[in-house]
LOLODREN-782859 format. One record per residue (C-alpha): x, y, z; residue number from 1; residue in one letter. Coordinates in nm, 2 decimals, padded with zeros to 4 digits, always signed. Last residue first. Layout:
{x=X	y=Y	z=Z	num=NUM	residu=A}
...
This chain:
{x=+00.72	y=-02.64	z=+02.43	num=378	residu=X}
{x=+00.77	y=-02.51	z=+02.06	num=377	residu=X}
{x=+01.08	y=-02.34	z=+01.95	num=376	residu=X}
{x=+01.28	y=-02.69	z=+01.83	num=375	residu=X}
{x=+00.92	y=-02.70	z=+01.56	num=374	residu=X}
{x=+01.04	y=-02.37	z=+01.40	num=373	residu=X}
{x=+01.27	y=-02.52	z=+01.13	num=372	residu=X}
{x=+00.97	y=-02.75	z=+01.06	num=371	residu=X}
{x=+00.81	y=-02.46	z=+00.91	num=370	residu=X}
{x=+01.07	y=-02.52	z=+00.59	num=369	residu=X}
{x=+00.93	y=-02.84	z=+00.56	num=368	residu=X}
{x=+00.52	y=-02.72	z=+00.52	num=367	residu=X}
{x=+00.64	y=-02.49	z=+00.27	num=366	residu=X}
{x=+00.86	y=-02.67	z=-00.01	num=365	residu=X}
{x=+00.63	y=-02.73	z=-00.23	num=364	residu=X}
{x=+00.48	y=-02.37	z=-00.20	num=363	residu=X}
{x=+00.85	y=-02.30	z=-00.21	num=362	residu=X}
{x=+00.82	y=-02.44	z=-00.58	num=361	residu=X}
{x=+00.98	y=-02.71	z=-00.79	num=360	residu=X}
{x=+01.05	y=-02.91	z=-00.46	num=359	residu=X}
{x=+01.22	y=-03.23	z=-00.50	num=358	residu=X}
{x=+01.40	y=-03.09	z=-00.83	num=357	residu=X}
{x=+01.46	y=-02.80	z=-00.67	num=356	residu=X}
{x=+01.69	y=-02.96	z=-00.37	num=355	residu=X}
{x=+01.98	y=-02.77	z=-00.30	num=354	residu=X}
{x=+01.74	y=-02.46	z=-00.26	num=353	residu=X}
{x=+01.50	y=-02.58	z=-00.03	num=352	residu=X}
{x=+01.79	y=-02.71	z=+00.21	num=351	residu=X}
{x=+01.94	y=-02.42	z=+00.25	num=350	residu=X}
{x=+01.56	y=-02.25	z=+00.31	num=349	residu=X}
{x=+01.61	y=-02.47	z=+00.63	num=348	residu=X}
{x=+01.94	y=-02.20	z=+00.74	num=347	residu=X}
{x=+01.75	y=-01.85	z=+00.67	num=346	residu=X}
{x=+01.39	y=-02.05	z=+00.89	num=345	residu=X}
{x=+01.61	y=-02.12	z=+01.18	num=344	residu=X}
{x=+01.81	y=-01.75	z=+01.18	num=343	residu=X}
{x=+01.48	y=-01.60	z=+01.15	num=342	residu=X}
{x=+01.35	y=-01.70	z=+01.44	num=341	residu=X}
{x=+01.40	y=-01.43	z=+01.69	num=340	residu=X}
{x=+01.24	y=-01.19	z=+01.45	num=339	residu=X}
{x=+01.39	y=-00.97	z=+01.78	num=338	residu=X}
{x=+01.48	y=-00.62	z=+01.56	num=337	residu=X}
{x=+01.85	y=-00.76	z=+01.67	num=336	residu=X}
{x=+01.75	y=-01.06	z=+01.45	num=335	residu=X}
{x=+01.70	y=-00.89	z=+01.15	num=334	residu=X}
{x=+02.04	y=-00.72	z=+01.17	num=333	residu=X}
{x=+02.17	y=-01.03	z=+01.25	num=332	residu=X}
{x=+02.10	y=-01.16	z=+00.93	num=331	residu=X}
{x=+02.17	y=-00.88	z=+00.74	num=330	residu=X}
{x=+02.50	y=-00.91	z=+00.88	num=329	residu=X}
{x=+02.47	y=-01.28	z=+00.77	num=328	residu=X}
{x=+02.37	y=-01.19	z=+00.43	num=327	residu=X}
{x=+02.67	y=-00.95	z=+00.35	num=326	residu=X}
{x=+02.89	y=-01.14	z=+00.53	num=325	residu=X}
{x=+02.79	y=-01.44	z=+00.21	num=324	residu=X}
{x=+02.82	y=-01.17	z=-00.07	num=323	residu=X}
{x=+02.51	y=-01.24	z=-00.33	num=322	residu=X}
{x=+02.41	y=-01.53	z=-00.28	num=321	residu=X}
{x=+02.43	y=-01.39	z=+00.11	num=320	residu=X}
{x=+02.21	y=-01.14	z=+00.01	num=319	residu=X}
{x=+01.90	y=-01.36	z=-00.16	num=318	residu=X}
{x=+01.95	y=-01.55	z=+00.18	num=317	residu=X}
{x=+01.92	y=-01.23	z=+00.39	num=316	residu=X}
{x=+01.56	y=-01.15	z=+00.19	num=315	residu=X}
{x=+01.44	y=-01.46	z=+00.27	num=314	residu=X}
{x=+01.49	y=-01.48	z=+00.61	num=313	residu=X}
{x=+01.34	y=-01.18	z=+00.63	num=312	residu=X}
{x=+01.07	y=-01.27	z=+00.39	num=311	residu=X}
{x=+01.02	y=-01.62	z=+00.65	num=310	residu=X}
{x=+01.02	y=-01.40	z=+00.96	num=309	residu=X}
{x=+00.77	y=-01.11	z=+00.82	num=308	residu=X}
{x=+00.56	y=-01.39	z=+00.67	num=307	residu=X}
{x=+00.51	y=-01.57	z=+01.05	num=306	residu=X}
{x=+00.46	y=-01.20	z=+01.20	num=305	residu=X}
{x=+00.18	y=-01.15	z=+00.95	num=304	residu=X}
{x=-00.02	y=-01.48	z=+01.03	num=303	residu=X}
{x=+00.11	y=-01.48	z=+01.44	num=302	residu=X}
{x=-00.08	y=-01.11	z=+01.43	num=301	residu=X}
{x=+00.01	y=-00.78	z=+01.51	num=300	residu=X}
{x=+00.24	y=-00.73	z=+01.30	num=299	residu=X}
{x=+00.28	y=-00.32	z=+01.31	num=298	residu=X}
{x=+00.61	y=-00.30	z=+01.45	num=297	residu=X}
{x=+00.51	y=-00.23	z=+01.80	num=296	residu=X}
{x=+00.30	y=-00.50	z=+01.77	num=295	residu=X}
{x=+00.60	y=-00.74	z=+01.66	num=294	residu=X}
{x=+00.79	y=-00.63	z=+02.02	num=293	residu=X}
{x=+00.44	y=-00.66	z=+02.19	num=292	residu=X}
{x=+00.41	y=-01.04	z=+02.09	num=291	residu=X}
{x=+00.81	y=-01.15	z=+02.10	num=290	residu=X}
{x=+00.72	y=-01.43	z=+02.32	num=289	residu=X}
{x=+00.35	y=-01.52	z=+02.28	num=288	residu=X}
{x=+00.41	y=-01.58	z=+01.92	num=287	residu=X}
{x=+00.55	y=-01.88	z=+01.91	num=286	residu=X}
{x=+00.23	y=-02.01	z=+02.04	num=285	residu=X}
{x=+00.08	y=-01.96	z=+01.72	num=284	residu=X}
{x=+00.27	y=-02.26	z=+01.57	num=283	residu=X}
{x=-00.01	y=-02.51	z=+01.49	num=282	residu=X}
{x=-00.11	y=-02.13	z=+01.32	num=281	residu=X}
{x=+00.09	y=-02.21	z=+01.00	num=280	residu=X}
{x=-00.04	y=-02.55	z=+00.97	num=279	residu=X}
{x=-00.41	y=-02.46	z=+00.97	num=278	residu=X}
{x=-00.30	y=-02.18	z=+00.74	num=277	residu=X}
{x=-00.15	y=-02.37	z=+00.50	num=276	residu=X}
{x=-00.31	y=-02.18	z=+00.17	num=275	residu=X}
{x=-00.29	y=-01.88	z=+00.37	num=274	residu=X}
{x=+00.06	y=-01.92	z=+00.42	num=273	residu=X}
{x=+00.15	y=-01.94	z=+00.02	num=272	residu=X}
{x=-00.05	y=-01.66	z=-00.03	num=271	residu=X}
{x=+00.14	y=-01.47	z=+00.20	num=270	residu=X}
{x=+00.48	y=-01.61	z=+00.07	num=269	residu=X}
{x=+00.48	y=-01.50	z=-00.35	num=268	residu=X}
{x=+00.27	y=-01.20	z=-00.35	num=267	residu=X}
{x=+00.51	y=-01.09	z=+00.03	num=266	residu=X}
{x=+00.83	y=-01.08	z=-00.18	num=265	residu=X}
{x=+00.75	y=-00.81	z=-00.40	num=264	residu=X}
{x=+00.82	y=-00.64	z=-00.09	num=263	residu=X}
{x=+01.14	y=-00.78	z=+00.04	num=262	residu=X}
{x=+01.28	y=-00.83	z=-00.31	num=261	residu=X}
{x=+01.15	y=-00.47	z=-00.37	num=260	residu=X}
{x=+01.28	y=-00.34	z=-00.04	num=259	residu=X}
{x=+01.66	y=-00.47	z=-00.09	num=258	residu=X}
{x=+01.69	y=-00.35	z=-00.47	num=257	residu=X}
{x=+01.57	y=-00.02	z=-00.31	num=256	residu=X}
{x=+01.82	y=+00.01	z=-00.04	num=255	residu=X}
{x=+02.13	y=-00.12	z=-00.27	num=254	residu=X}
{x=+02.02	y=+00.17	z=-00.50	num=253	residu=X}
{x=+01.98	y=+00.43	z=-00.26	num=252	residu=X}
{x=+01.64	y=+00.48	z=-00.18	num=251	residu=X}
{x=+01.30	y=+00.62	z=-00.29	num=250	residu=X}
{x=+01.38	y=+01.01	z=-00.32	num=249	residu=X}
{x=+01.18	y=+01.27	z=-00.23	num=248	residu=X}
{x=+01.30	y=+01.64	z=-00.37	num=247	residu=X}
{x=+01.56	y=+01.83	z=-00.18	num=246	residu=X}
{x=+01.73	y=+01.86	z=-00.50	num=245	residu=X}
{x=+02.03	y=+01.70	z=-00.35	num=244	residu=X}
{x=+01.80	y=+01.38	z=-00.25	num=243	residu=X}
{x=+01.52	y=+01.38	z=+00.00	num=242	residu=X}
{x=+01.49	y=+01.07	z=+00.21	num=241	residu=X}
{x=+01.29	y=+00.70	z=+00.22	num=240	residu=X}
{x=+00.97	y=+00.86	z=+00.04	num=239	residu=X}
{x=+00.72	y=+00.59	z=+00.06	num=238	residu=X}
{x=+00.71	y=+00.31	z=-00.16	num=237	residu=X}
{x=+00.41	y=+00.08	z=-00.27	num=236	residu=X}
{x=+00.49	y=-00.22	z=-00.42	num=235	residu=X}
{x=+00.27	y=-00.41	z=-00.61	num=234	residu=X}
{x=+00.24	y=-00.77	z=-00.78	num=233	residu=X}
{x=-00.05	y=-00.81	z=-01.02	num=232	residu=X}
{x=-00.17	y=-01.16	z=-01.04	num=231	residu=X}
{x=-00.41	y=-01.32	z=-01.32	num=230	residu=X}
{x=-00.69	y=-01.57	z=-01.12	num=229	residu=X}
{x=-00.83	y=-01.44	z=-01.41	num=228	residu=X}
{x=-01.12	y=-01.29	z=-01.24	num=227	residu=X}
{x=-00.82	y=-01.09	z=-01.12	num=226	residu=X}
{x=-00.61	y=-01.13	z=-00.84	num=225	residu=X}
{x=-00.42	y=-00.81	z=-00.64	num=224	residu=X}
{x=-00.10	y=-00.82	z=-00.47	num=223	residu=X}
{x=+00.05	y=-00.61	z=-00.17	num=222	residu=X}
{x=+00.39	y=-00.54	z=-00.06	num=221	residu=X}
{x=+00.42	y=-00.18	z=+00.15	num=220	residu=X}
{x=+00.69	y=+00.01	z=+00.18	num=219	residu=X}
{x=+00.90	y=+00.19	z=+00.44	num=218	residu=X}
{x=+00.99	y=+00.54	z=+00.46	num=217	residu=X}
{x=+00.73	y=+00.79	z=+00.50	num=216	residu=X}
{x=+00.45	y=+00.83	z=+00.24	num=215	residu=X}
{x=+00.39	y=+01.16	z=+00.14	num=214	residu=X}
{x=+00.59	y=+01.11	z=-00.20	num=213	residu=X}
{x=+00.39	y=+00.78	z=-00.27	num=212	residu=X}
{x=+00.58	y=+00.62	z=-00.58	num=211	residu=X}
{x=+00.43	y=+00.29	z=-00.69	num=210	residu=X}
{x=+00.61	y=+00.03	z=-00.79	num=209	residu=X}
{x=+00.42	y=-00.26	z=-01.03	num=208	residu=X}
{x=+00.52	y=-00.59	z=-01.15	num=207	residu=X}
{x=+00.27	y=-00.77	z=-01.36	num=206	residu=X}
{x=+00.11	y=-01.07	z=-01.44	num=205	residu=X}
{x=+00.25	y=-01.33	z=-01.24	num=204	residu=X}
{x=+00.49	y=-01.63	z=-01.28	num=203	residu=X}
{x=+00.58	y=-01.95	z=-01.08	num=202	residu=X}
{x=+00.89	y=-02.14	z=-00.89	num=201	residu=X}
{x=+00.98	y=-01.89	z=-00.62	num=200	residu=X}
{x=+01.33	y=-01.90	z=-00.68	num=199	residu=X}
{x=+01.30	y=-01.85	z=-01.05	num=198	residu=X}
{x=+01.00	y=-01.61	z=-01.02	num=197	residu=X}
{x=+01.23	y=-01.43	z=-00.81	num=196	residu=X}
{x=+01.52	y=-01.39	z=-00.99	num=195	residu=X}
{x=+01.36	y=-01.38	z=-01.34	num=194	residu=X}
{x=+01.17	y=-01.08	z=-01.15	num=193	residu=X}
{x=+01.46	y=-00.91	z=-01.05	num=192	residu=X}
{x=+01.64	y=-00.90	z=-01.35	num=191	residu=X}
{x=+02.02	y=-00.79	z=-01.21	num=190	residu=X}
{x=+02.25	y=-00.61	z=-01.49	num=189	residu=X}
{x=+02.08	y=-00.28	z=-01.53	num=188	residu=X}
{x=+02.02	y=-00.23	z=-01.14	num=187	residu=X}
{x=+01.71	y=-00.01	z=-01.11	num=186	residu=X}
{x=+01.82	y=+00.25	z=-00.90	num=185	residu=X}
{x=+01.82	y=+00.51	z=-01.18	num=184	residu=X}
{x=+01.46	y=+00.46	z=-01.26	num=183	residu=X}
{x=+01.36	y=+00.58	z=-00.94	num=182	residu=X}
{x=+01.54	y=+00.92	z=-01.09	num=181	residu=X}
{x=+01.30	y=+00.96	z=-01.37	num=180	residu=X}
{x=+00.97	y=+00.88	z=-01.18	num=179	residu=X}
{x=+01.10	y=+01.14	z=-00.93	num=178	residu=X}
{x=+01.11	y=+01.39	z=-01.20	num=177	residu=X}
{x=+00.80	y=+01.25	z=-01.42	num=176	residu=X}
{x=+00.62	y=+01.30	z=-01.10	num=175	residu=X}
{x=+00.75	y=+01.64	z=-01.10	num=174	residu=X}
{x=+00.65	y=+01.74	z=-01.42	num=173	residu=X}
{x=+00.27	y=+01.61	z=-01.37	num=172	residu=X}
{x=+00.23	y=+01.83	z=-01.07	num=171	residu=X}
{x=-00.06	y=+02.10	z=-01.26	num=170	residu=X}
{x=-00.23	y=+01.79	z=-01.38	num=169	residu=X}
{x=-00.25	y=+01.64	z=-01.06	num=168	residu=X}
{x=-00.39	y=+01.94	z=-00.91	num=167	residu=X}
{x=-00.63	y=+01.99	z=-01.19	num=166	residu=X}
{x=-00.77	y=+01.65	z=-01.11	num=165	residu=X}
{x=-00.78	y=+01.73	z=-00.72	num=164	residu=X}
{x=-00.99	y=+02.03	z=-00.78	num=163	residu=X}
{x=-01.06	y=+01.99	z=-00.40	num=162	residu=X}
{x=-01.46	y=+01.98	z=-00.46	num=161	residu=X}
{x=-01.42	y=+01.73	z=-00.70	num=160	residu=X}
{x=-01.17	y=+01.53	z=-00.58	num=159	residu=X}
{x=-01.33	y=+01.56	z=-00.22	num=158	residu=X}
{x=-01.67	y=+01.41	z=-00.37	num=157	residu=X}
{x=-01.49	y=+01.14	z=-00.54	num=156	residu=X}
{x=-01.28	y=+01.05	z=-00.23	num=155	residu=X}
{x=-01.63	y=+01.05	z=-00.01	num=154	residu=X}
{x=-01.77	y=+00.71	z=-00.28	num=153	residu=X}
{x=-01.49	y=+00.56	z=-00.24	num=152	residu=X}
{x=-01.48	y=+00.56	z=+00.15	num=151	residu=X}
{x=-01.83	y=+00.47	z=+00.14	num=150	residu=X}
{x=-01.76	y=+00.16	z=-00.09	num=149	residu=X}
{x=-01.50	y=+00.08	z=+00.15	num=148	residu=X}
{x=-01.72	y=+00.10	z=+00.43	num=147	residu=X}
{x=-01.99	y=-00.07	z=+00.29	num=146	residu=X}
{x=-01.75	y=-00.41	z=+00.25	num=145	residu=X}
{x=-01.71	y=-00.38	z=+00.66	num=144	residu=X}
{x=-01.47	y=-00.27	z=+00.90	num=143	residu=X}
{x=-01.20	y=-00.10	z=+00.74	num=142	residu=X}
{x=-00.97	y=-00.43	z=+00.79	num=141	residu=X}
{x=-01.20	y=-00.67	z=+00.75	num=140	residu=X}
{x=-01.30	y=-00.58	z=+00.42	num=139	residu=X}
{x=-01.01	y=-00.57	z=+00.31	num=138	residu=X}
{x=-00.91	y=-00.93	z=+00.40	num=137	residu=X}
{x=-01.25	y=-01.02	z=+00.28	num=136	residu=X}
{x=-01.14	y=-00.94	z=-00.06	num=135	residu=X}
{x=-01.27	y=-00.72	z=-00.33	num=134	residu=X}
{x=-01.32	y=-00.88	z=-00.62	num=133	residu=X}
{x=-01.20	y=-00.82	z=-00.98	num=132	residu=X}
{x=-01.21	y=-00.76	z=-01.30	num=131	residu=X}
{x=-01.51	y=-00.49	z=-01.31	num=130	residu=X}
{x=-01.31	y=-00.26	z=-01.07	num=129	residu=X}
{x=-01.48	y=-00.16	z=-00.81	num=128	residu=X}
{x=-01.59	y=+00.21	z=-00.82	num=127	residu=X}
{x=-01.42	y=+00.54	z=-00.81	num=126	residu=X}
{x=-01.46	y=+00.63	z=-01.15	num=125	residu=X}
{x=-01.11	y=+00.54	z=-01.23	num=124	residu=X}
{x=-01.14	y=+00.22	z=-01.11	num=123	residu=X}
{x=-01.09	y=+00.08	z=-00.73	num=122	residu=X}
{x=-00.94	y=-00.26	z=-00.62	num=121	residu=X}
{x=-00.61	y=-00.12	z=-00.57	num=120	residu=X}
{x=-00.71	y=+00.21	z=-00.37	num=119	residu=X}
{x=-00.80	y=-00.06	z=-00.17	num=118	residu=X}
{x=-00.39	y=-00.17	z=-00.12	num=117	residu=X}
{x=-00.36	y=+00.16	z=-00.01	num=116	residu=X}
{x=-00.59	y=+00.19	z=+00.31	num=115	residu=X}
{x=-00.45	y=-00.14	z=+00.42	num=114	residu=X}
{x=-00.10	y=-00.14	z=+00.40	num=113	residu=X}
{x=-00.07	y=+00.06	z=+00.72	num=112	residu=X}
{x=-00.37	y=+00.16	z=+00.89	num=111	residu=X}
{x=-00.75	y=+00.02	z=+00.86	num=110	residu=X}
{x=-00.74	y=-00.09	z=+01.23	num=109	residu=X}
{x=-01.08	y=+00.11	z=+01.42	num=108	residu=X}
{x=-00.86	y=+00.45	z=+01.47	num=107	residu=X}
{x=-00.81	y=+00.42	z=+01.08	num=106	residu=X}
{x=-01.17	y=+00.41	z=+01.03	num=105	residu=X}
{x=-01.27	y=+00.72	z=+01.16	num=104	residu=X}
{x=-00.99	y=+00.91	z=+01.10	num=103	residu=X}
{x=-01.14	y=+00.77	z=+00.72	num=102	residu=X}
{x=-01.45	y=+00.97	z=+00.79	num=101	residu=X}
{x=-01.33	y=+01.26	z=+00.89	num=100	residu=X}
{x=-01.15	y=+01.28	z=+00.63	num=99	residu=X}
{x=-01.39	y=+01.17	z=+00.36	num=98	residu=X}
{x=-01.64	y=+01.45	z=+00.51	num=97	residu=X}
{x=-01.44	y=+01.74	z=+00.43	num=96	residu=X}
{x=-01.31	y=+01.90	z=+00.75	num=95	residu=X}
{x=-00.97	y=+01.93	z=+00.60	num=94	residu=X}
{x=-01.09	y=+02.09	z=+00.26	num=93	residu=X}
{x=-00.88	y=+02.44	z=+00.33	num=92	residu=X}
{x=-00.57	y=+02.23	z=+00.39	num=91	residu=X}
{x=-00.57	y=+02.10	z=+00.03	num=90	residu=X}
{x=-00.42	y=+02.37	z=-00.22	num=89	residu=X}
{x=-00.13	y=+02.51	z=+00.06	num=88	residu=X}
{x=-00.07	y=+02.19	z=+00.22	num=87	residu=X}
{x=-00.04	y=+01.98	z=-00.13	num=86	residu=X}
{x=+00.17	y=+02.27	z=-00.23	num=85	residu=X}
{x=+00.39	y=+02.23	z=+00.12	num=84	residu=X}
{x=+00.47	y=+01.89	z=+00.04	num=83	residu=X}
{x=+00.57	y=+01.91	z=-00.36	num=82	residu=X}
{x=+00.78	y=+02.22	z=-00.20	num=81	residu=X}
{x=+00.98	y=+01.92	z=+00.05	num=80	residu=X}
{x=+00.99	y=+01.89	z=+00.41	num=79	residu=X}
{x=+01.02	y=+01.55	z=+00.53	num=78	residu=X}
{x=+00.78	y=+01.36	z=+00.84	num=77	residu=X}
{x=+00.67	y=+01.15	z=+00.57	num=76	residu=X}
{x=+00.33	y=+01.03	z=+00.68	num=75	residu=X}
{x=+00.33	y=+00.67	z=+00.84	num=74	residu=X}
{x=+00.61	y=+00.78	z=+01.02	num=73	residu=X}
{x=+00.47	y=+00.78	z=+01.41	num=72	residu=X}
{x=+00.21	y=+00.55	z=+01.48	num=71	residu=X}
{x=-00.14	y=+00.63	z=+01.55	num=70	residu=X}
{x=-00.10	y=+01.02	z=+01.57	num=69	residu=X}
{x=+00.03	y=+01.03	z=+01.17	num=68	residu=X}
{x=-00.32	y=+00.94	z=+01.07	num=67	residu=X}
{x=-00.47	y=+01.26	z=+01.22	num=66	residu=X}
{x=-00.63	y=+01.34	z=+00.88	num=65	residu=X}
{x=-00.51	y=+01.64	z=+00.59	num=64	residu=X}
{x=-00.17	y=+01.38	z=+00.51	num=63	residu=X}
{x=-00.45	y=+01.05	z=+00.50	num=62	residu=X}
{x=-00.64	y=+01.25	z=+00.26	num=61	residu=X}
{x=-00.34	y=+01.37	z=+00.09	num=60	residu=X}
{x=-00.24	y=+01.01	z=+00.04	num=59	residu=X}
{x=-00.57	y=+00.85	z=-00.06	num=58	residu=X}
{x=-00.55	y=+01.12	z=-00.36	num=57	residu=X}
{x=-00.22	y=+01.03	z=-00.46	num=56	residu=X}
{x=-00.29	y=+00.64	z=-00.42	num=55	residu=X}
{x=-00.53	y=+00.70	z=-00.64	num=54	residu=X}
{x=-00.35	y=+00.90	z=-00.85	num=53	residu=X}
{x=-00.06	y=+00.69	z=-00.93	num=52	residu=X}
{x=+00.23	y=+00.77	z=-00.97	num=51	residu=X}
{x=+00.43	y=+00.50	z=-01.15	num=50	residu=X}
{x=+00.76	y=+00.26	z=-01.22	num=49	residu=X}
{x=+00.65	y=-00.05	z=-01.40	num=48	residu=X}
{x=+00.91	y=-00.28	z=-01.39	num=47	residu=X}
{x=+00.97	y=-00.55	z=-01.66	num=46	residu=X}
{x=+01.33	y=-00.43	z=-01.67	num=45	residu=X}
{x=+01.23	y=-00.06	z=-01.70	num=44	residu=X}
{x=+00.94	y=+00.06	z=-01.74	num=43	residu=X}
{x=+00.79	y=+00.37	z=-01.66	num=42	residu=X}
{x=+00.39	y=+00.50	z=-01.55	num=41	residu=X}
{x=+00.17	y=+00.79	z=-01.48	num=40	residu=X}
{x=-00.11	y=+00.67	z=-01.40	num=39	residu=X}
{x=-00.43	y=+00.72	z=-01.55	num=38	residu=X}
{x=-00.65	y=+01.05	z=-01.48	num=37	residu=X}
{x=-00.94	y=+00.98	z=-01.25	num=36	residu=X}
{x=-01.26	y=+01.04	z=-01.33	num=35	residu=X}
{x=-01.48	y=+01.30	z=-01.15	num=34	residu=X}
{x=-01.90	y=+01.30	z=-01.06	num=33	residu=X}
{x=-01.97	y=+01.60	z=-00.82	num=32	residu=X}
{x=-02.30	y=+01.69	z=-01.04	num=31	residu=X}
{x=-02.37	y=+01.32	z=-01.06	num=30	residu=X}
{x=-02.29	y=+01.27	z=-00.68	num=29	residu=X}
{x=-02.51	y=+01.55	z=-00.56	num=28	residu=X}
{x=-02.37	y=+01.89	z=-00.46	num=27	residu=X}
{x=-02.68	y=+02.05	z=-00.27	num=26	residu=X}
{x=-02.59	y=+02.42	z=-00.36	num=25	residu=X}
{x=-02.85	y=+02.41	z=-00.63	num=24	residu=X}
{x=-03.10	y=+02.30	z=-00.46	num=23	residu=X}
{x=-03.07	y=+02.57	z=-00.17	num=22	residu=X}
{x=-03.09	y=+02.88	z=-00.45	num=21	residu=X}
{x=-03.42	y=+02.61	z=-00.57	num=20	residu=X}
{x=-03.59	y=+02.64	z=-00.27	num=19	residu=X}
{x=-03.48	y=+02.98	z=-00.18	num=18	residu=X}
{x=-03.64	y=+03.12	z=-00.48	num=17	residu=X}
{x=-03.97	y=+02.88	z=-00.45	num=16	residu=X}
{x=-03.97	y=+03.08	z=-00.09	num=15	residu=X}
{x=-03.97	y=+03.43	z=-00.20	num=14	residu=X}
{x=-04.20	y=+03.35	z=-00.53	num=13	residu=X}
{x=-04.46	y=+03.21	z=-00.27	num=12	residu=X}
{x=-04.36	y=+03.49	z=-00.04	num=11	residu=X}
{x=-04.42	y=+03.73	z=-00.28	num=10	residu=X}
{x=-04.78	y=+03.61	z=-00.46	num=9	residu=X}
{x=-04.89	y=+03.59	z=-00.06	num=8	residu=X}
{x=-04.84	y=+03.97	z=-00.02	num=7	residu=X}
{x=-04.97	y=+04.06	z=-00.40	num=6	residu=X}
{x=-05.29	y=+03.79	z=-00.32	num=5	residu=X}
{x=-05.33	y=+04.04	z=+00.08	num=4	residu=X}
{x=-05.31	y=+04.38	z=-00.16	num=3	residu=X}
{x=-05.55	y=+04.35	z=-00.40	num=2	residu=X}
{x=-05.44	y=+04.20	z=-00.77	num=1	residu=X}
């Protein structure tokens, strides 16, 4: 071989070398592919009491983004050792792709109860689940169908570069733990879903609470339909305080009761207000009043603010069945928060309940107990 083929025999083998050293550090999706672990999940009273990791994984995304600087508390503001492990394994991955991109779509409205209730509609191999649909609602709210299925697609590749499964694995004693001591606010003598399915007047699948330790205090009530038309009620709990083991913890007992009724709540009346929708918004103008006070608390629509009355007015009725001051303080607590009509809506439910056999359901019952509202209107 004469000098000038040895010179270009090198180079060839020079560049095949970096060719390939460059292909393999291009991590496709098969080589990045990961499956989820299940939840881990407790029952009590027909309540299943979990952690689930892809609300886990969602969460420390949201934790590693700027999601706290749109409204203060939607990250736990708490300091706890689970906390400052998901810091200490996670905070080198915080220019990963999946958080920039979902600081992208948060700034553009997918906040709150949205980003979670997708995690919903997602398998174990980051995909839609088979059994059901995602819904325009969702869609909506991060912008477009290809945008969830992006944001799906960017949690995979962060769980596999992050090691998230070992992660999980590695934290499985203390999501038993505050697994274990939700189940101590579970009243023993009160059935909570006989309750509501009673008042409500029909039945759904399942009943699910979900545990999000970096999740600040609050809740979110979502529901998910399968192909079924079979309905899985959810509640997704942020970490309300830390008990004496400085650990999160969901609530006191009377707390928590309170949120799930609140919560679960929300399957049974949104639905119920989408269904009279046209009805519903014949009262939109009520809206124009306490607008920038409902904003402020995350409702920023006449749909949402509607439901946020009615469950509230709900919620104090279920109290006052209870312990009548004990409703009408929760009453006026609702009212000094300015759901201005609650009080209206809390005395027409009244009627809903001395009459069952008239209306076996509140869905029955719906477009009377909006006549409440009509001595608001102009």
């Amino acid at each position: 071989m004469n000098r000038k083929s040895l010179i270009l025999f090198v180079v060839i083998c020079i560049v095949i070398s970096n060719i390939m050293t460059a292909c393999g550090s291009i991590k496709t999706s098969t080589d990045n592919s990961v499956i989820l672990m299940e939840p881990i999940v407790k029952t009590k009273n027909s309540l299943n009491i979990s952690v689930d990791p892809r609300i886990e994984l969602l969460s420390i995304v949201q934790y590693l983004s700027n999601y706290n600087t749109i409204a203060s508390g939607l990250i736990t503001m708490e300091s706890f050792e689970y906390k400052d492990k998901v810091r200490k394994h996670f905070m080198e991955f915080r220019k990963h792709e999946a958080i920039k991109f979902f600081n992208e779509i948060s700034k553009n409205g997918f906040t709150f109860d949205a980003p979670p209730t997708s995690m919903l509609f997602m398998d174990n191999n980051f995909k839609v689940r088979k059994d059901v649909e995602l819904t325009d609602y969702i869609a909506r709210r991060a912008g477009s169908r290809e945008n969830i299925i992006k944001l799906y697609n960017l949690l995979e590749d962060f769980a596999s570069i992050s090691d998230f499964t070992s992660f999980f694995n590695d934290n499985i004693e203390y999501y038993n733990t505050i697994i274990d001591n939700t189940l101590f606010l579970i009243d023993d003598e009160f059935d909570i879903i006989n309750h509501l399915e009673g008042y409500y007047g029909w039945q759904n699948k399942s009943y699910n609470i979900v545990l999000s330790s970096l999740y600040g205090a609050g809740a979110y009530g979502p529901s998910i339909s399968n192909k079924n038309q079979d309905v899985e009620i959810y509640s997704i709990i942020g970490c309300q305080m830390l008990n004496g083991n400085l650990d999160p913890s969901f609530g006191t007992i009377d707390y928590f009761n309170y949120l799930q009724q609140h919560e679960f709540s929300h399957s049974f009346i949104n639905p119920t207000t989408s269904k009279n929708l046209d009805l519903a918004n014949s009262y939109e103008e009520l809206f124009e009043p306490i607008k920038d006070e409902m904003k402020y608390l995350a409702y920023a629509e006449w749909e949402t603010c509607l439901n946020e009355h009615i469950i509230r007015a709900l919620t104090s009725r279920f109290a006052s069945h209870e312990n009548k001051t004990k409703g009408r303080n929760l009453l006026k607590a609702e009212e000094e928060k300015n759901f201005i009509y609650v009080e209206a809506l809390y005395n027409k439910l009244e009627e809903y309940e001395d009459n069952r056999d008239k209306y076996p359901t509140i869905e029955d019952f719906y477009p009377e107990l909006l006549k409440a509202l009509d001595q608001f209107k102009n």
